[in-house]
N, C-alpha and C positions, 0 to 999 in steps of 0.2 A: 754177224747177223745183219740184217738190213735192215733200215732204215726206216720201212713203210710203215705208215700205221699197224696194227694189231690185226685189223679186219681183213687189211691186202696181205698179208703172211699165211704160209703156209700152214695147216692145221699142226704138223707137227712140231714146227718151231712154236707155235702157240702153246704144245703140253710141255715142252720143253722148260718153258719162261716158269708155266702156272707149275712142276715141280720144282725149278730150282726154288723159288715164291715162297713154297709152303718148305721148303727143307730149310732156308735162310728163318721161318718164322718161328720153327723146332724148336733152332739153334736159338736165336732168341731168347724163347719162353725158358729152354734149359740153364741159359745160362743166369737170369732172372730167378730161376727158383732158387739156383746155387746158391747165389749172393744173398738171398732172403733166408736159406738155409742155415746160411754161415753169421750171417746178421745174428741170428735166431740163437745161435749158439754159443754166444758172446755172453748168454745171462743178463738176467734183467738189471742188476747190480754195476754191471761194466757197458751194458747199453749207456743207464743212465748217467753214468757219472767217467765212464773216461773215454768214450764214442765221439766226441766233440771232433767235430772238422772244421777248418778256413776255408771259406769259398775263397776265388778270387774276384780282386778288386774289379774288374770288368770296364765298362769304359766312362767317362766323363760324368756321363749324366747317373749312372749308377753308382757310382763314388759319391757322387755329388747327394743323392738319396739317402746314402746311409752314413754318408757323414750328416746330415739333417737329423737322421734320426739318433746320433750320438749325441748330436747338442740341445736334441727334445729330452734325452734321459739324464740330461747333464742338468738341462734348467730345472728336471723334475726335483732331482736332487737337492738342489739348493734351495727351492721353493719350501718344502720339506723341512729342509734340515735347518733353513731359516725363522720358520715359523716356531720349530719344537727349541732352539735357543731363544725365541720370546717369550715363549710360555712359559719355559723354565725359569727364566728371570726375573718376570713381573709375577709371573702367577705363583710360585711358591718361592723362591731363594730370598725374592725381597719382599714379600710377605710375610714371613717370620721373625717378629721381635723379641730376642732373647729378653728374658724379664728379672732372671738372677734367681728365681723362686729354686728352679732345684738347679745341681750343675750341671755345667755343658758337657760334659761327656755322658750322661743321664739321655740326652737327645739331640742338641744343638750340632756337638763336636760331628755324629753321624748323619745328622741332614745334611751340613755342609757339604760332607765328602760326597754322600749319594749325589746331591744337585750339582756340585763342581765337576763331578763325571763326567754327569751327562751333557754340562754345558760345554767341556771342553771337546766332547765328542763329536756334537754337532757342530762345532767350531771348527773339527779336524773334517766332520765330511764338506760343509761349507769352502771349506779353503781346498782340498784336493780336486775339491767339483770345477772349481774355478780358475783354476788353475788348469788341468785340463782345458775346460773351457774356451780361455784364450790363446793356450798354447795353438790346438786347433786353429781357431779362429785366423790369428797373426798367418799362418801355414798356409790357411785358404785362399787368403786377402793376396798373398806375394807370387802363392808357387802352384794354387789350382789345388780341385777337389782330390785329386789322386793321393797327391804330399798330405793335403788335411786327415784324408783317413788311413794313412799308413800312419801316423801321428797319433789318431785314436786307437787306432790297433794298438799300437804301441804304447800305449798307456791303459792296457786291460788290466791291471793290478792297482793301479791308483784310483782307477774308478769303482775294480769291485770295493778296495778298503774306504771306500768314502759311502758305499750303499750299507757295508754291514757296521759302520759306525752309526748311520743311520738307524740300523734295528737296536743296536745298544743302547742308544741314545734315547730310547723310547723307552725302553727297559728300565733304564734309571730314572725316567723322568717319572712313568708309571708309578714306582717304588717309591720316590721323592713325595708324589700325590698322596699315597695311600700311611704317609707317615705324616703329612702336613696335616690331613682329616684326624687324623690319631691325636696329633698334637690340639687340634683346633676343637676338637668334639666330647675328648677324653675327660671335661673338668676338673674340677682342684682338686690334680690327685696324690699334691704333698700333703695333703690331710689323712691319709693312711698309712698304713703300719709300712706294706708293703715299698714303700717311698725313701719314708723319713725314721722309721724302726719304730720302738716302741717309745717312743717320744713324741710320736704325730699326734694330732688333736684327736683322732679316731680313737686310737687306744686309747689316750687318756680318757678322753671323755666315754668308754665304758666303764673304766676304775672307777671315776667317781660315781658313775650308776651304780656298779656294784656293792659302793657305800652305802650309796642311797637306799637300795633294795633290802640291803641288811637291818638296817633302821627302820625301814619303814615294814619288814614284816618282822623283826622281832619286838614292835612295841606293842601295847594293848589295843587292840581293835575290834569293831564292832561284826558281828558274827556275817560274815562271807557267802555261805550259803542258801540263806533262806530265799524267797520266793522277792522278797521286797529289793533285792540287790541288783543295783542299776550298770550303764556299761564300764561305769568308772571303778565300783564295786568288783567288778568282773575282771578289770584289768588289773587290780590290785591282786586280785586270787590268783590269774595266773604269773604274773610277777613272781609272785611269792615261789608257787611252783617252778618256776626257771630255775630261780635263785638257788630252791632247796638243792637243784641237782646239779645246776652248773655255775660255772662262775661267767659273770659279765665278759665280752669280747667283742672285738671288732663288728664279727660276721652274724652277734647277734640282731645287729639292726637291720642287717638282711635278712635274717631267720624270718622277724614279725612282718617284716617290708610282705615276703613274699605270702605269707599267708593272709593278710589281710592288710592292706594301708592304712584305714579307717583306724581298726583295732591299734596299731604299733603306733597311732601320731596320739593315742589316748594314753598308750603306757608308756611314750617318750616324755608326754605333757607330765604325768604322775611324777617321774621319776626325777625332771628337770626341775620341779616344783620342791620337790623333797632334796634335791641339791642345792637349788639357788633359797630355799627356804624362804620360801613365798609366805607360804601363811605366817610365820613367825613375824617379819614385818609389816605385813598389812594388820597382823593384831597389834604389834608395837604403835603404829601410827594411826588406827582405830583407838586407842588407849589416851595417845598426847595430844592428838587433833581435835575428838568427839568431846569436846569439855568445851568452856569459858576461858579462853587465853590471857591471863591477866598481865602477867609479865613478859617481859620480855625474854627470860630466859626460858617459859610456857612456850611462847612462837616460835625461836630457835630449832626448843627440842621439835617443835610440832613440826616444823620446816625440813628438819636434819632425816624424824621419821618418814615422812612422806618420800624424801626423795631417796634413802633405801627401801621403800616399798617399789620406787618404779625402777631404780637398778634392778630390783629381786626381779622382778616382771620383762624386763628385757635380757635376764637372765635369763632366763625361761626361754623363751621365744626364740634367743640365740641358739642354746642346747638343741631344742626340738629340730631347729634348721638344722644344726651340724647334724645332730641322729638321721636325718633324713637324709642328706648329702654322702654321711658313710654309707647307708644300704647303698645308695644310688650311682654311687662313683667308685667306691672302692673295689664293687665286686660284680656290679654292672656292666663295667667298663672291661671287666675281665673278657665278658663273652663278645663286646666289642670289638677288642685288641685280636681274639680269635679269630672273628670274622675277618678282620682285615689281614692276619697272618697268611687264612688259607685264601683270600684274593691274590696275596703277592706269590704266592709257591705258585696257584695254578698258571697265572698273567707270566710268569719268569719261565716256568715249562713252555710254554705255548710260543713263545720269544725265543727261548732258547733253541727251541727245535726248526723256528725257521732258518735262524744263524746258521744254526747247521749243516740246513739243506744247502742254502744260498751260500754260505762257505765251499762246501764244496763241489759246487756249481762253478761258482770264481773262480777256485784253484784249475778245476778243468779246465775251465776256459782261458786262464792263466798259462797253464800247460801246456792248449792246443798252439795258443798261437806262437809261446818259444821251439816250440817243436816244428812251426811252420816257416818260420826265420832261422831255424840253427843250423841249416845249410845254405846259406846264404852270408851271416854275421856271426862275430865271434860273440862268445859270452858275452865279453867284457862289454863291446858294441852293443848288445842287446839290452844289456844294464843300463847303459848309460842313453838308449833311447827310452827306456823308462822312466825311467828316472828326470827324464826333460834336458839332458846336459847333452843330449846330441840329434838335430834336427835335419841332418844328411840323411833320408833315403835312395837318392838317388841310384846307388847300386845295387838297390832291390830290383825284385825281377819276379814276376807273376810263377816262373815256372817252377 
């Protein structure tokens, strides 16, 4: 064909040009749909997860870019996995003071392991990050951007197991949080049955209401029902009715707790009163005090009753508190522990499933790039550029 512009040529070389044009655009578009065809055909399953291709390295300034941007996801890392071995350390491993109340495998023996997890974790991604890191780094500084990022390439496995210790490490540390609130919120809950057995101060301390109750409605007393009977009167009646049906129990102090607080701090008073036997010493020391003290052996007694009227009286007031601590801790705390069980199930699904994803994402990517060097380097070679114990690529080769 010649030469001339398009305008100085003949009309029919002009249709010539404009079909072979559009027969070359066909071919083209045919072969474009093929590929997208055959793309298409691969399922969404093997798209996403074993699709993975290596571009090539290309030239200086583009090596140089994406080695840049392997030491921006390297520093991300480490920033990361820096800050969550902080937190773990200061904010809960060394903020728990074992105290010896209940034993260490009760809760202590299990934080430790959870928080040592995830500290070693982010220890293990910290150090793989940096490692990398420099290895890069030294490569760039001696032998140019191309050796750096055939170097990072080459270290796709150390960088993904430094990202997904990353997500573990969160995992634990989360878990670590959600047991240190537990520990830290849960109250004194060796005072229940459930802890310390039937020996805790819970249960005891219903046995002796249960005493108390028994006494106090099988002795003579003034009629319960009529109109003149005040709230104390009232709590004595149903007292009485508890008693006749059931026996004293931990969960009784929940029982009154929940239906009225007012009501149960009046039948706890009652009951404390009738165990520490209040009135019996305040009459004794009404008795030796209320008179003319002549002798000394008069002051004494009058001395000795006053100050078990106010044991009796701090009796009391101790009971009431603990009655109140049982409703409040022992079975309160139940639906606390609950709440915080289903935080750690859902927080652990939610984690585990990114692990999963981004597992195997990594192995993919793991995979593409040994598949992209295994005709090129032997295994053995390939390992051991992994691995950091061999920094020759020189006999790599784009094609």
């Amino acid at each position: 064909f010649s030469l001339k512009p398009f305008w100085l040529q003949p009309a029919w070389i002009q249709r010539g040009l404009a079909t072979m044009e559009a027969r070359d655009a066909k071919l083209c578009s045919s072969h474009e749909t093929d590929l997208s065809s055959e793309y298409m055909e691969e399922g969404w399953f093997r798209r996403a997860f074993f699709a993975q291709q290596i571009d090539d390295i290309g030239t200086d300034e583009t090596a140089k870019a994406k080695y840049d941007d392997y030491q921006q996801f390297l520093s991300v890392l480490m920033t990361v996995a820096t800050l969550l071995m902080g937190f773990i350390l200061t904010g809960t491993l060394l903020g728990y003071n074992y105290t010896g109340q209940v034993r260490r495998q009760d809760f202590a023996n299990e934080f430790d392991l959870v928080t040592g997890i995830a500290v070693i974790l982010s220890a293990l991604s910290v150090i793989l990050a940096l490692l990398v890191s420099i290895r890069g780094s030294v490569i760039f500084r001696n032998r140019g951007a191309v050796q750096a990022l055939r170097a990072m390439r080459h270290s796709t496995c150390s960088i993904g197991i430094s990202e997904l210790s990353t997500y573990v490490s969160i995992n634990f540390f989360f878990l670590s949080v959600l047991m240190y609130i537990s520990w830290s919120q849960r109250g004194p809950t060796e005072i229940c049955e459930k802890v310390r057995g039937p020996q805790a101060d819970c249960p005891d301390l219903a046995g002796q209401f249960n005493d108390a109750a028994a006494y106090l409605c099988h002795t003579p007393k003034p009629n319960m029902t009529g109109v003149e009977c005040d709230k104390a009167c009232v709590a004595v009646r149903e007292i009485c009715e508890y008693q006749a049906n059931k026996v004293f129990e931990e969960r009784t102090f929940l029982v009154w707790s929940v239906a009225n607080d007012a009501d149960a701090l009046i039948k706890l008073g009652i009951l404390a009163e009738r165990h520490c036997r209040q009135d019996e010493m305040d009459g004794v020391a009404s008795r030796l005090c209320d008179r003319t003290l002549v002798t000394a052996q008069d002051m004494t007694a009058c001395a000795s009753a006053n100050v078990a009227a106010q044991h009796a009286e701090a009796c009391v007031d101790d009971a009431v508190h603990l009655g109140a601590l049982c409703a409040y801790v022992c079975y309160h705390s139940i639906d606390f522990e609950a709440a915080l069980s289903r935080w750690a199930i859902g927080g652990t699904a939610i984690l585990s499933l990114l692990v999963l994803v981004r597992a195997m994402k990594i192995l993919q990517q793991c995979a593409a790039t040994f598949r992209h060097h295994s005709s090129q380097t032997s295994n053995a070679a390939m390992l051991g550029r992994e691995l950091g114990l061999d920094d020759n690529f020189d006999t790599e080769t784009e094609e």
